[in-house]
Backbone of each chain as nested JSON, in Angstrom:
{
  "chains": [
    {"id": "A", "residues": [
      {"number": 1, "name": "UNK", "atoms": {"N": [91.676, 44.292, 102.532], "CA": [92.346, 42.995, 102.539], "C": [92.215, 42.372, 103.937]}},
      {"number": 2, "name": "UNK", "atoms": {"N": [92.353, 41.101, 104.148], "CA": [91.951, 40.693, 105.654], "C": [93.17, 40.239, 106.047]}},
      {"number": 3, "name": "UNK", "atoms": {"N": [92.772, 40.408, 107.735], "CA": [93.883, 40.096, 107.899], "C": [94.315, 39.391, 109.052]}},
      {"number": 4, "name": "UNK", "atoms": {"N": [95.836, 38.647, 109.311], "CA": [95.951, 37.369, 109.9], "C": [96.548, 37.703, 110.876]}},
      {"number": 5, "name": "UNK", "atoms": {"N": [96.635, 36.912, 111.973], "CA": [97.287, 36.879, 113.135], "C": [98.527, 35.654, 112.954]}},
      {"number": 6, "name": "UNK", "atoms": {"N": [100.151, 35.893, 113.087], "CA": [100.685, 34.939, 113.166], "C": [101.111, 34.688, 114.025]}},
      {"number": 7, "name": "UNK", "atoms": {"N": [101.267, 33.729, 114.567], "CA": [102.041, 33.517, 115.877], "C": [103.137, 32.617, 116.275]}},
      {"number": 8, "name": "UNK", "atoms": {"N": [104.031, 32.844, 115.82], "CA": [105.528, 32.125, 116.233], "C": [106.091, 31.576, 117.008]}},
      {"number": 9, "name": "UNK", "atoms": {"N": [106.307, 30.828, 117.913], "CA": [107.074, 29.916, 118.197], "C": [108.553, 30.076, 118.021]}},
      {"number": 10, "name": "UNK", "atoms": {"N": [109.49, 30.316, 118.872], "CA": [110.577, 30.488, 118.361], "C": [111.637, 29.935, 119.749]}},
      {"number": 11, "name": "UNK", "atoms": {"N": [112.458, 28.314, 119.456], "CA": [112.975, 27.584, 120.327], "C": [114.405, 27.418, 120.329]}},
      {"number": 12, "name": "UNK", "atoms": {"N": [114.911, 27.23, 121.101], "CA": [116.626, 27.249, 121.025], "C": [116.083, 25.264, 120.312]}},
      {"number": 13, "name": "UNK", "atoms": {"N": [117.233, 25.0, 119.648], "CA": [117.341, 23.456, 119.407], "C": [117.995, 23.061, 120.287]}},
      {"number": 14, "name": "UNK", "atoms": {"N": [117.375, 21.945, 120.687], "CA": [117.361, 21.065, 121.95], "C": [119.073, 20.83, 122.146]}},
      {"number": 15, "name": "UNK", "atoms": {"N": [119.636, 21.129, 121.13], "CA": [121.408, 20.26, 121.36], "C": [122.034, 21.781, 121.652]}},
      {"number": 16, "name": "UNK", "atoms": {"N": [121.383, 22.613, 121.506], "CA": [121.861, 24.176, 121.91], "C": [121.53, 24.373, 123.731]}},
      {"number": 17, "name": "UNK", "atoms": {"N": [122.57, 24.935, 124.421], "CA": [122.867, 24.928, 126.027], "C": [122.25, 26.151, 126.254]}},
      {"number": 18, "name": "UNK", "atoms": {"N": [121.352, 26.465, 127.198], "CA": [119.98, 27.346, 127.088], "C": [120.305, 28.154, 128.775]}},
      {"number": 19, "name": "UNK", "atoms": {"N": [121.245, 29.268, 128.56], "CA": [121.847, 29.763, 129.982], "C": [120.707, 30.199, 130.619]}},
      {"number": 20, "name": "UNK", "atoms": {"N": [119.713, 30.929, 129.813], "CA": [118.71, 31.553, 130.418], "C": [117.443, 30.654, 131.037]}},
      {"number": 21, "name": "UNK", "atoms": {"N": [117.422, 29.274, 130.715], "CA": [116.376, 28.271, 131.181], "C": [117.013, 27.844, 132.169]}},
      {"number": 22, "name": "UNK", "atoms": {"N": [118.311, 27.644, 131.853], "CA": [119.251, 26.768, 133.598], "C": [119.046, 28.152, 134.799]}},
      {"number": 23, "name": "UNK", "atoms": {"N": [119.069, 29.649, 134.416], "CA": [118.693, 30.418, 135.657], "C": [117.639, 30.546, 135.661]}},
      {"number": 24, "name": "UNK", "atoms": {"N": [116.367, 30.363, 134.908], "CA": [115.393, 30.719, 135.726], "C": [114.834, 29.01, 136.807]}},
      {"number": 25, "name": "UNK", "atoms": {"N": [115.616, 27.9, 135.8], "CA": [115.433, 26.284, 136.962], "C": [116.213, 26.664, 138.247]}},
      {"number": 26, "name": "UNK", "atoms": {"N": [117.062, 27.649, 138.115], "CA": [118.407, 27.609, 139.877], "C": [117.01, 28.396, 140.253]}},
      {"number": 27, "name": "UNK", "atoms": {"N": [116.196, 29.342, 139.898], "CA": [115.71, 30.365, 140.714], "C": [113.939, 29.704, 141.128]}},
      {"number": 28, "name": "UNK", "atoms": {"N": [113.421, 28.634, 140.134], "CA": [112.657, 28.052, 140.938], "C": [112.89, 26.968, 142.223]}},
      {"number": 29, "name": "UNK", "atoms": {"N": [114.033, 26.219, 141.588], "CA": [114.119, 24.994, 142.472], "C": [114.62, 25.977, 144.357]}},
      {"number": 30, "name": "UNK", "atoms": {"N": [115.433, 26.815, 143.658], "CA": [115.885, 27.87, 144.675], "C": [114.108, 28.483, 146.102]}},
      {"number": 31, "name": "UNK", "atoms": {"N": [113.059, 28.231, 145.113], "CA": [111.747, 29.218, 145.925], "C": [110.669, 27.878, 145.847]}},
      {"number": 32, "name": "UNK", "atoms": {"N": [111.802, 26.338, 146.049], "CA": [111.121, 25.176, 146.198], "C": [109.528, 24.602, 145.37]}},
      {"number": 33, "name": "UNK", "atoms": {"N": [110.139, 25.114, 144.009], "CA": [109.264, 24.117, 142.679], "C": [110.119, 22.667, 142.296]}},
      {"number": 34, "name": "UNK", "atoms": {"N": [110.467, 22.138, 143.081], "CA": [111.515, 21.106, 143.073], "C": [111.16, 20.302, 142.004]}},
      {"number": 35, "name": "UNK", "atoms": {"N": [109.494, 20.308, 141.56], "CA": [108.86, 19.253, 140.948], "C": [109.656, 19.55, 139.666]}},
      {"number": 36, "name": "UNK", "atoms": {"N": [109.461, 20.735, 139.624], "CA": [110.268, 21.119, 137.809], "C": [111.746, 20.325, 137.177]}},
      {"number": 37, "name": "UNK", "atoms": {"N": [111.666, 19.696, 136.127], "CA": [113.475, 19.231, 136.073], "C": [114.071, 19.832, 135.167]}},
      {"number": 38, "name": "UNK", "atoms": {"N": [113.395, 20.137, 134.065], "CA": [114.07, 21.094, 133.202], "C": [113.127, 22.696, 132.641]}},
      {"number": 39, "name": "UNK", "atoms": {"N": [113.82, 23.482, 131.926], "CA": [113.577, 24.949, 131.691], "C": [113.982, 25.029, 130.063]}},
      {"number": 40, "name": "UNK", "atoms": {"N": [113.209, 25.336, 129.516], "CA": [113.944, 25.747, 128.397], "C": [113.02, 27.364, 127.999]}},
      {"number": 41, "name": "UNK", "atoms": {"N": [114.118, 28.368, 127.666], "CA": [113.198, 29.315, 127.62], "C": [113.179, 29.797, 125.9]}},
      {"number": 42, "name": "UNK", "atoms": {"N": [112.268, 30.139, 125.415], "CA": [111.964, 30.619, 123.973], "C": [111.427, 32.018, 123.503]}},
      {"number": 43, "name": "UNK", "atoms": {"N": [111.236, 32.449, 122.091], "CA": [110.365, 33.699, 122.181], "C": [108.766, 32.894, 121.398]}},
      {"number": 44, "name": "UNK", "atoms": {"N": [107.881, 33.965, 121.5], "CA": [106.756, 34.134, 121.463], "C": [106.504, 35.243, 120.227]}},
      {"number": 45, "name": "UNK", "atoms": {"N": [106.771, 35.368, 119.28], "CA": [106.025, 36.58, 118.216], "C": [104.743, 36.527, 117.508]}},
      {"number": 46, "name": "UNK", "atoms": {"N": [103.892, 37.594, 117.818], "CA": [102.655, 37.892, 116.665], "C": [102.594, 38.866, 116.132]}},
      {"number": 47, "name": "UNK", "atoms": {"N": [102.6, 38.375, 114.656], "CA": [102.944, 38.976, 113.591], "C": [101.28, 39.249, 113.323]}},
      {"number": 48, "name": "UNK", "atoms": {"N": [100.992, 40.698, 112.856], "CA": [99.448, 41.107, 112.709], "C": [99.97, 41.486, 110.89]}},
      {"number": 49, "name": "UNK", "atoms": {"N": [99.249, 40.67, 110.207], "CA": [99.227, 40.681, 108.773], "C": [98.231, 40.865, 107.739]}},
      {"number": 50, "name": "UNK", "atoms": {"N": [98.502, 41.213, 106.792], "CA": [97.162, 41.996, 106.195], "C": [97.958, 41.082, 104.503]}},
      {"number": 51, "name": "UNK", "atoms": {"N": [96.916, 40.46, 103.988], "CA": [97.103, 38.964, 103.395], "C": [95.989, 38.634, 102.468]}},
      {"number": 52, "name": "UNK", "atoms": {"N": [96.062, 38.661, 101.065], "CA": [94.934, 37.96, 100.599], "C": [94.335, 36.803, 101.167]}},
      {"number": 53, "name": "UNK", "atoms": {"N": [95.315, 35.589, 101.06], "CA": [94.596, 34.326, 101.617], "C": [95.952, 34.276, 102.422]}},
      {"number": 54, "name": "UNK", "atoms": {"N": [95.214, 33.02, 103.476], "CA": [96.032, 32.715, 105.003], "C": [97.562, 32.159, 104.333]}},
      {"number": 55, "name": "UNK", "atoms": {"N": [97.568, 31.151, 103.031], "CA": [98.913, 30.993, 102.549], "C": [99.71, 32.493, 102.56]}},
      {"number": 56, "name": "UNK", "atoms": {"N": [98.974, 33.184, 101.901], "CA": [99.764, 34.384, 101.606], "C": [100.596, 34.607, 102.789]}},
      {"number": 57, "name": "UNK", "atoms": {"N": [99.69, 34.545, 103.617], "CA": [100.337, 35.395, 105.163], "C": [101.078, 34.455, 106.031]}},
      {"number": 58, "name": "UNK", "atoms": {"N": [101.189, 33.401, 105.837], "CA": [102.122, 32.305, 106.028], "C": [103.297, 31.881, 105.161]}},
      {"number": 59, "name": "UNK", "atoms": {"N": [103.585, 32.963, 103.553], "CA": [104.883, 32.899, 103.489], "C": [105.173, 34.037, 104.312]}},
      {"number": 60, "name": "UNK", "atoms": {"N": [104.686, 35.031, 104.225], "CA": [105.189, 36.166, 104.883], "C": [106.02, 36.301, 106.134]}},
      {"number": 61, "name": "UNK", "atoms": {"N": [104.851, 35.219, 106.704], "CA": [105.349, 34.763, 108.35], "C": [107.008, 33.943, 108.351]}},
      {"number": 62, "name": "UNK", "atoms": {"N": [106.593, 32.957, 107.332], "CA": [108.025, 32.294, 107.013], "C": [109.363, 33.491, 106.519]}},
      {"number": 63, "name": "UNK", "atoms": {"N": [108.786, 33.79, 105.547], "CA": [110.111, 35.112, 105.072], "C": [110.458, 35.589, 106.226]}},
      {"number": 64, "name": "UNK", "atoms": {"N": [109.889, 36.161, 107.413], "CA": [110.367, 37.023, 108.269], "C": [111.105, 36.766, 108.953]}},
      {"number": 65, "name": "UNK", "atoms": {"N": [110.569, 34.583, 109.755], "CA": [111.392, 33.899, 110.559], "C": [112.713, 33.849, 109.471]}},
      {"number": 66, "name": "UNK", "atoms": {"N": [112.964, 33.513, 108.785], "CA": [114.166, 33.273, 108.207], "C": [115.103, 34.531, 108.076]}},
      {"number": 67, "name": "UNK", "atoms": {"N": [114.344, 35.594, 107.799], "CA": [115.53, 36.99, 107.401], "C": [115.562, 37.664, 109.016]}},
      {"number": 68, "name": "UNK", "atoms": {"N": [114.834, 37.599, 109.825], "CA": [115.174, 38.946, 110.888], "C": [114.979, 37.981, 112.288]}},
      {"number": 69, "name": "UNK", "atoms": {"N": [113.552, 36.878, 112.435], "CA": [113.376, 36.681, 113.623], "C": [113.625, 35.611, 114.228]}},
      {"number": 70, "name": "UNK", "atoms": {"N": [114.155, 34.106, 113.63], "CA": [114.672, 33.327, 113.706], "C": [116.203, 33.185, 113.842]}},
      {"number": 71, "name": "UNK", "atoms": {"N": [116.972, 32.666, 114.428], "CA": [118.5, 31.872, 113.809], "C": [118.82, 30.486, 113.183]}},
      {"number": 72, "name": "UNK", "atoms": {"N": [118.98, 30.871, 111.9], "CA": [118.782, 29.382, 111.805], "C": [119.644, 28.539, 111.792]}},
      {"number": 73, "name": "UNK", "atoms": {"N": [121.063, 28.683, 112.62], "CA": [121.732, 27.822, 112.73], "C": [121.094, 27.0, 114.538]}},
      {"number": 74, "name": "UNK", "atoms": {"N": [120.896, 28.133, 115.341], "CA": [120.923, 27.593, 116.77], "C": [118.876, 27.405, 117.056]}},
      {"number": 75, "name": "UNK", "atoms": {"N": [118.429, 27.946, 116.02], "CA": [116.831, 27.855, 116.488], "C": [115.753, 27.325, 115.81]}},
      {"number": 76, "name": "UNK", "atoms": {"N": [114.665, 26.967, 116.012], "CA": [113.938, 26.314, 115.06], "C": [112.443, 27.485, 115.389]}},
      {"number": 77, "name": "UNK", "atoms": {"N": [111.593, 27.72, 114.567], "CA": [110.225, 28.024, 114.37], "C": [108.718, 27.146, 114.016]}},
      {"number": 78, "name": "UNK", "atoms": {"N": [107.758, 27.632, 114.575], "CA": [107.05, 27.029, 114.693], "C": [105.967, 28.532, 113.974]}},
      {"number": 79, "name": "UNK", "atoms": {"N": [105.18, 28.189, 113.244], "CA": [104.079, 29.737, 112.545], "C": [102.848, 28.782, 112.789]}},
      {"number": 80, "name": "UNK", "atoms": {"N": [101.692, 29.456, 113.515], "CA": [100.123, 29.007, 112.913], "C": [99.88, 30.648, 112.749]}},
      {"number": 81, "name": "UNK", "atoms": {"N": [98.882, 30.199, 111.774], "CA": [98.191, 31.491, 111.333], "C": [96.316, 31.079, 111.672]}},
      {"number": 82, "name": "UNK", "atoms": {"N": [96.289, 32.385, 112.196], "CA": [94.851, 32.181, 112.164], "C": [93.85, 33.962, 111.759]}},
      {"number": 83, "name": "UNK", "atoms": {"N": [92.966, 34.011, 111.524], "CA": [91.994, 35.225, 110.968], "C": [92.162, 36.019, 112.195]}},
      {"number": 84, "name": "UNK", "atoms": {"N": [92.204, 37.265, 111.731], "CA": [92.045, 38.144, 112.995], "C": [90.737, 38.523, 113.004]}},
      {"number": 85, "name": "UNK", "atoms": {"N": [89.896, 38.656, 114.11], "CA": [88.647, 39.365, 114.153], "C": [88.203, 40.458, 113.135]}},
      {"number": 86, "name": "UNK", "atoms": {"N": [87.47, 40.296, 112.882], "CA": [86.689, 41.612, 111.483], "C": [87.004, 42.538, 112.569]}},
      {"number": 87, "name": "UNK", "atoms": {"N": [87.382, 44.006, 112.04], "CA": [87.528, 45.102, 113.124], "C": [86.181, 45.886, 112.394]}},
      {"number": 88, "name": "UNK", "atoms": {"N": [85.308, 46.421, 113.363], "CA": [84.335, 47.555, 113.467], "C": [84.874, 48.61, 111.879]}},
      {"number": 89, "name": "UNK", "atoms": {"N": [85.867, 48.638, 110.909], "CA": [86.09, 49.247, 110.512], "C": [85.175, 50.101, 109.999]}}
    ]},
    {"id": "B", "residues": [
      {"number": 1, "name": "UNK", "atoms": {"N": [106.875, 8.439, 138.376], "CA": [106.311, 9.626, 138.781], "C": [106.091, 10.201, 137.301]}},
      {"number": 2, "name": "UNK", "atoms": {"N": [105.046, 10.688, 136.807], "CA": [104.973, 10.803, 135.506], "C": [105.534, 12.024, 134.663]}},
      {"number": 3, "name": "UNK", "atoms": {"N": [106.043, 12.395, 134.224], "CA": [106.275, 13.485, 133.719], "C": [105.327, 14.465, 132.286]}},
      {"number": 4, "name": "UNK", "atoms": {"N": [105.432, 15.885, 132.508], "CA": [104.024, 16.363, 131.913], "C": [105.176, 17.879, 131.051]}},
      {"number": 5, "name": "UNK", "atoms": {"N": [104.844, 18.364, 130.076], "CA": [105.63, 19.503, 129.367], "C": [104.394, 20.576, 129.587]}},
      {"number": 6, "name": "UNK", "atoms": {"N": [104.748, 21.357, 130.439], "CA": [103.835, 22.57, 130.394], "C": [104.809, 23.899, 128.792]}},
      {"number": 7, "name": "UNK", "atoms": {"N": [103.636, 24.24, 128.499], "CA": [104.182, 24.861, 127.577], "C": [103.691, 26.352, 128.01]}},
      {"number": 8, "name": "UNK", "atoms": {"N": [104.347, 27.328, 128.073], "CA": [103.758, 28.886, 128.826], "C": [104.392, 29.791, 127.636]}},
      {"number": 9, "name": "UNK", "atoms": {"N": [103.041, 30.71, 127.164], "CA": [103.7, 31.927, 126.654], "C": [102.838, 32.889, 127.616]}},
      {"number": 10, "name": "UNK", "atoms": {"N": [103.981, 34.164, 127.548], "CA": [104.104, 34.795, 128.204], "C": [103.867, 36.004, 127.502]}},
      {"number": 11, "name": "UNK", "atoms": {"N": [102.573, 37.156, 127.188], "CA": [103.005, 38.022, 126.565], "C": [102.681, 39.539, 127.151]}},
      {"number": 12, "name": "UNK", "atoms": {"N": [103.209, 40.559, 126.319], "CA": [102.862, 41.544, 127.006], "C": [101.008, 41.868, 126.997]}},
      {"number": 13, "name": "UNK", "atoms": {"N": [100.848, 42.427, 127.944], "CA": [99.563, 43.151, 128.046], "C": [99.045, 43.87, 126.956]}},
      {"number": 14, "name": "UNK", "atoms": {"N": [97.594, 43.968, 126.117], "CA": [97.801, 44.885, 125.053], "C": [97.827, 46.541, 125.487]}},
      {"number": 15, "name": "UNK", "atoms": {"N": [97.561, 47.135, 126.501], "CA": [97.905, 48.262, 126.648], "C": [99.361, 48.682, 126.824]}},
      {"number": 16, "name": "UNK", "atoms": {"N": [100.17, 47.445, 127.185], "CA": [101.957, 48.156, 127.458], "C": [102.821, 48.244, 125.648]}},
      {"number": 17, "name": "UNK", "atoms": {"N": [103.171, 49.016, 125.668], "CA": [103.809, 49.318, 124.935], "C": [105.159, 48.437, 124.527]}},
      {"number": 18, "name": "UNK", "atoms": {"N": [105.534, 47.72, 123.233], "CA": [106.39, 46.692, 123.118], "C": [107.403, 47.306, 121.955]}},
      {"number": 19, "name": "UNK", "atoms": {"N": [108.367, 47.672, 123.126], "CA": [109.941, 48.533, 122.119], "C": [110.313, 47.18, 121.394]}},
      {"number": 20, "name": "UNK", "atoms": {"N": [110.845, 45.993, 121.932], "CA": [111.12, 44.861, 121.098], "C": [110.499, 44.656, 119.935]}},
      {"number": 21, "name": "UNK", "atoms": {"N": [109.237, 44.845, 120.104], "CA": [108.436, 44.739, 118.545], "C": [107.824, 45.844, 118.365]}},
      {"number": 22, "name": "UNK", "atoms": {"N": [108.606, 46.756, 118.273], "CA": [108.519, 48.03, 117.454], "C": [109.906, 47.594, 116.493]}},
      {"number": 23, "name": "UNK", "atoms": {"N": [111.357, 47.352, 117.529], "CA": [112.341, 47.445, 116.326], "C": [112.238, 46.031, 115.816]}},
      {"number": 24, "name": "UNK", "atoms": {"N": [111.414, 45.272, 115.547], "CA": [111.424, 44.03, 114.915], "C": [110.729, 44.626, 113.674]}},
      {"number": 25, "name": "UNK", "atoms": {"N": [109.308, 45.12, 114.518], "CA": [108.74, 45.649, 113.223], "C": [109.158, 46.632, 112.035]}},
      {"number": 26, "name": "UNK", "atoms": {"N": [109.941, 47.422, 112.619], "CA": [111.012, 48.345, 111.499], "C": [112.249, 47.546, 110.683]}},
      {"number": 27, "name": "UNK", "atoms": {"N": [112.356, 46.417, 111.283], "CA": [113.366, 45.744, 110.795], "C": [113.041, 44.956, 109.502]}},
      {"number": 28, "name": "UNK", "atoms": {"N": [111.646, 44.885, 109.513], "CA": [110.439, 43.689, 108.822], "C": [110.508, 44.763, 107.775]}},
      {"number": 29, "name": "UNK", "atoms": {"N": [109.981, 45.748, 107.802], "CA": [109.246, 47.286, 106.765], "C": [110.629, 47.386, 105.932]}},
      {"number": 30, "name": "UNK", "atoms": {"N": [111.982, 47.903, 106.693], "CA": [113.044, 47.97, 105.961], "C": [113.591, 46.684, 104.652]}},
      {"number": 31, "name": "UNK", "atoms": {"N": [113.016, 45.584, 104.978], "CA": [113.467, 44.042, 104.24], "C": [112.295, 44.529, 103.542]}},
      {"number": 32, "name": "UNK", "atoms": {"N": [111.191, 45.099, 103.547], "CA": [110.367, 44.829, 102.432], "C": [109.059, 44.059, 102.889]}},
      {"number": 33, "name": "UNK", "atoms": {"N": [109.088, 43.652, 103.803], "CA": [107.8, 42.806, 104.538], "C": [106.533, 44.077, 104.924]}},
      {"number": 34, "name": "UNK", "atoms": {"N": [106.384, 44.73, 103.727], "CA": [105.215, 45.428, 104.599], "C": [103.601, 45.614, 104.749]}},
      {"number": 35, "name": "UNK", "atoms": {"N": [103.623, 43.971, 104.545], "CA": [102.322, 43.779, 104.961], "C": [102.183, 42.982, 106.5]}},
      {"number": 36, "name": "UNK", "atoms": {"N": [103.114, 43.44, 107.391], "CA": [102.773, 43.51, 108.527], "C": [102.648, 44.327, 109.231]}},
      {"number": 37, "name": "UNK", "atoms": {"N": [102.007, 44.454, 109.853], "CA": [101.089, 45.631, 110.309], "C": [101.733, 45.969, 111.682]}},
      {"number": 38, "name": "UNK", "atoms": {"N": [101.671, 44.424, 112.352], "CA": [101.849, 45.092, 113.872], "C": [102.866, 43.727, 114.721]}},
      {"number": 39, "name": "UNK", "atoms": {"N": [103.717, 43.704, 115.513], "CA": [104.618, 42.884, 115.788], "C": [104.444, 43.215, 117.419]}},
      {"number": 40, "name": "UNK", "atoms": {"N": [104.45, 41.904, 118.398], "CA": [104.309, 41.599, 119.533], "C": [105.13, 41.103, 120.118]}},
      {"number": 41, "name": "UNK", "atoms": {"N": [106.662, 40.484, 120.647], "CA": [107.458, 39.915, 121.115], "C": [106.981, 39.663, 122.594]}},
      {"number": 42, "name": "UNK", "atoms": {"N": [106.723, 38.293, 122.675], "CA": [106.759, 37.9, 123.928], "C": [107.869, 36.867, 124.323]}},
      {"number": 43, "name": "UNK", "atoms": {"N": [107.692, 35.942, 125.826], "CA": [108.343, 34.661, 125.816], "C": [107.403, 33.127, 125.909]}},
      {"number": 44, "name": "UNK", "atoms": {"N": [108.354, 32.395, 125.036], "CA": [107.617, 31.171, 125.218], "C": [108.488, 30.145, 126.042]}},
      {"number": 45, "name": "UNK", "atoms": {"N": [108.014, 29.421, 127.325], "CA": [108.771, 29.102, 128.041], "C": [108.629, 27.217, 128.308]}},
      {"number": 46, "name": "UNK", "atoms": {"N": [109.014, 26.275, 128.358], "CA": [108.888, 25.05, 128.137], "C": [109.498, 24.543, 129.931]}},
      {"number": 47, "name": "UNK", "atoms": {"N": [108.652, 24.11, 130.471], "CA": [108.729, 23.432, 131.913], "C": [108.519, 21.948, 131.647]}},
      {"number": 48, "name": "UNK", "atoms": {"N": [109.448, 21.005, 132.328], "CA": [109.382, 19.378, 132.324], "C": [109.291, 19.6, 133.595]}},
      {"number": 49, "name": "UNK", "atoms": {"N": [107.752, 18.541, 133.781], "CA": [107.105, 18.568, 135.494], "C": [107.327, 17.232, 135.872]}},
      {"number": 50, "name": "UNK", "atoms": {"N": [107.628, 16.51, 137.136], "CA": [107.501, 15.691, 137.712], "C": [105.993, 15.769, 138.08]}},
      {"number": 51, "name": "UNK", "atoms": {"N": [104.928, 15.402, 137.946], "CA": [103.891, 15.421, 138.877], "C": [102.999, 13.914, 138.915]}},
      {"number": 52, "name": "UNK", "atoms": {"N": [102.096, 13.859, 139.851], "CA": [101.047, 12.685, 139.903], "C": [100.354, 13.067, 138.568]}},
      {"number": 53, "name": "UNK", "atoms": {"N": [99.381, 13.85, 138.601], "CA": [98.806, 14.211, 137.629], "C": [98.33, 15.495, 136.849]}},
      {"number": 54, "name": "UNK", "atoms": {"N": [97.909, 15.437, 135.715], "CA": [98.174, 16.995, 134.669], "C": [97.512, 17.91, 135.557]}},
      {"number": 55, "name": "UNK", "atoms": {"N": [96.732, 17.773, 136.512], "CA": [96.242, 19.14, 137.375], "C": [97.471, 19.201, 138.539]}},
      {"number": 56, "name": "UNK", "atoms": {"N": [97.882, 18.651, 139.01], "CA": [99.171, 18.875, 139.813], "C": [100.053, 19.695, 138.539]}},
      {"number": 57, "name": "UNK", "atoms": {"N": [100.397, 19.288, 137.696], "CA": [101.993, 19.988, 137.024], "C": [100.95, 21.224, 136.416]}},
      {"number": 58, "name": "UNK", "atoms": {"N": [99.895, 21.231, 136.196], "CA": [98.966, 22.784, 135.87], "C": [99.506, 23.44, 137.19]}},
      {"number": 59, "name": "UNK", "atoms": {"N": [99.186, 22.972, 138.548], "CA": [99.945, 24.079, 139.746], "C": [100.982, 24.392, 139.02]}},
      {"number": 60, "name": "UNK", "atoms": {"N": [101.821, 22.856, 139.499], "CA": [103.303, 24.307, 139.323], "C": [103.638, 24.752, 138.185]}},
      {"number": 61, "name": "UNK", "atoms": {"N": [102.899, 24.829, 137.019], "CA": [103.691, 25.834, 136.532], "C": [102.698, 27.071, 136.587]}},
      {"number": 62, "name": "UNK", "atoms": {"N": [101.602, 26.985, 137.058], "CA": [100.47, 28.087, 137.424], "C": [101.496, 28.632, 138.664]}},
      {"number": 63, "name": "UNK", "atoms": {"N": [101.694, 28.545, 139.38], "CA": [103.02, 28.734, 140.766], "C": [104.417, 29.143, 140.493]}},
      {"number": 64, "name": "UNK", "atoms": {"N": [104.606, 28.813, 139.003], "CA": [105.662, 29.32, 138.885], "C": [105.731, 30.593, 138.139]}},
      {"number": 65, "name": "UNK", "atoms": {"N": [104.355, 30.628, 137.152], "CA": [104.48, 32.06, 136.373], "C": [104.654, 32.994, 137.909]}},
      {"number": 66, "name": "UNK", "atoms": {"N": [103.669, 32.711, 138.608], "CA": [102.799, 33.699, 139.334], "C": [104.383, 34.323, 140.123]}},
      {"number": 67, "name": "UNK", "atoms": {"N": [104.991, 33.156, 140.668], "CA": [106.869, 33.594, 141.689], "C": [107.384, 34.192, 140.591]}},
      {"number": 68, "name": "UNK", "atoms": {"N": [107.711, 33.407, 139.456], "CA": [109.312, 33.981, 138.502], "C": [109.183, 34.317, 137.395]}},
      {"number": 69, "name": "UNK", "atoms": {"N": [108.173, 33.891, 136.684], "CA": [108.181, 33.583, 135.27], "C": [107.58, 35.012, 135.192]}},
      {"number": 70, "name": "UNK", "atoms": {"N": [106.271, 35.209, 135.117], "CA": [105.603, 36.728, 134.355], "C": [105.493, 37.704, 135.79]}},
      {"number": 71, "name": "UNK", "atoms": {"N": [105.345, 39.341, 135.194], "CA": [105.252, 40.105, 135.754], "C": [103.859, 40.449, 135.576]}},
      {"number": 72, "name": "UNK", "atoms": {"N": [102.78, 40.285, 136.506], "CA": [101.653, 40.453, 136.796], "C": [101.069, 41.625, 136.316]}},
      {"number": 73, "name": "UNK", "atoms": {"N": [101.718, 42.646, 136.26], "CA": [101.302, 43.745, 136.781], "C": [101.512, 44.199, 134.967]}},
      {"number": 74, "name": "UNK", "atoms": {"N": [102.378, 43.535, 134.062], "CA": [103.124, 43.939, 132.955], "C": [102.271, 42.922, 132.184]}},
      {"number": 75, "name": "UNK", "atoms": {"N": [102.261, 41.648, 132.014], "CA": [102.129, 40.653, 131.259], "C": [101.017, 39.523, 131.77]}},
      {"number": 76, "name": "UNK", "atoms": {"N": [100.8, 39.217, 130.204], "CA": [99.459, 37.744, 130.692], "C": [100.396, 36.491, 130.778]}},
      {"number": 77, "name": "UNK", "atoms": {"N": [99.882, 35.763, 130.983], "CA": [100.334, 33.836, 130.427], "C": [99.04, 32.751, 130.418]}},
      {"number": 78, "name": "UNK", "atoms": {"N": [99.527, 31.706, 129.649], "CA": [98.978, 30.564, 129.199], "C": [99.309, 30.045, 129.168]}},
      {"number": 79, "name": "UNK", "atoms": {"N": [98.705, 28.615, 130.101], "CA": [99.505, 27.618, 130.215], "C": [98.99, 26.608, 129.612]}},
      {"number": 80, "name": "UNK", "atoms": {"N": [100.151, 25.563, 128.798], "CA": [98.682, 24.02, 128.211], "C": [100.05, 22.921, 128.643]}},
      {"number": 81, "name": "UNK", "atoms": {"N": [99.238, 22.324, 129.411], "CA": [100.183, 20.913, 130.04], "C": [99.739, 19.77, 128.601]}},
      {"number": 82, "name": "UNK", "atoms": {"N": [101.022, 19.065, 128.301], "CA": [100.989, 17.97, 127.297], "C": [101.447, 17.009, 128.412]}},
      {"number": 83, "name": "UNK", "atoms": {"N": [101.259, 15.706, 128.261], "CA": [102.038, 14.278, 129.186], "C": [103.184, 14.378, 128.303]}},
      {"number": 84, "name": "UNK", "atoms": {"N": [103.952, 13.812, 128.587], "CA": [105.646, 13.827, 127.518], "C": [105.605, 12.073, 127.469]}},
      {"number": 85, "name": "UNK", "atoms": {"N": [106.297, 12.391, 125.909], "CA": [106.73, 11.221, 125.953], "C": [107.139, 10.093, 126.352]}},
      {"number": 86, "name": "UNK", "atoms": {"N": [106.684, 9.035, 126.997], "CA": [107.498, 7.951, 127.896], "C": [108.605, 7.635, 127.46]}},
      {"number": 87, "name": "UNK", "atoms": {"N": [109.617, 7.881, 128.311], "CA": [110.936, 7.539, 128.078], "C": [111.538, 6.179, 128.144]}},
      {"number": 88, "name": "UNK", "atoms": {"N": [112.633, 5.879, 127.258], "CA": [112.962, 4.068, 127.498], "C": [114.416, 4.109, 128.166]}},
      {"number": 89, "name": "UNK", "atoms": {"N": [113.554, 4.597, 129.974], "CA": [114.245, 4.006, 130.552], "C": [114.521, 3.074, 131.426]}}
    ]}
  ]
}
């Protein structure tokens, strides 16, 4: 079966107060990146999936943000899926 | 002064070992998701730049992984500068 690379996106919503982006802005503006004005910090997940077709592996991706890796009251997701390299198998 | 959204993910190296997405990935297998194979947790980090232009706000946030943001020695990053929206102010 082939298989997909997903890659997630995962953002606080903008009306949600983001403690961990306001310290890492005190700790640049602090080592004079002054240029910077705001921080918002997020996660990053890739999901390695094994998928008839790329839909397939893009509900999958969706099922997961919703039950384990998302919040969906305070966060929003973002999924592209793309082919993972043929492996030497 | 224009403003530019650097967008940075941050992930681990593929040789370091990722406990976060190990228990994501057990968390996925237990719900029944087990056509994922392999789970990566990184960060995705969102910078609003003051700069002249998109190769200036590429520095700083190229300047800022390198001070605060990633651990060199642990993790990659990627950076893609967007212009932001003009604001009506």
């Amino acid at each position: 079966m082939p298989t997909y690379h997903a890659t997630i996106a995962i953002t606080l919503r903008p009306s949600i107060l983001d403690p961990e982006g306001k310290a890492v802005h005190q700790a640049l503006q602090n080592l004079g990146q002054t240029s910077v004005q705001n921080v918002r910090v997020g996660k990053r997940i890739t999901l390695t999936i094994e998928a008839k077709t790329k839909d397939a592996a893009y509900d999958v991706a969706e099922t997961s943000c919703q039950k384990v890796l998302a919040n969906p009251v305070t966060e929003n997701y973002e999924i592209e899926i793309a082919a993972a390299a043929p492996s030497a198998a």
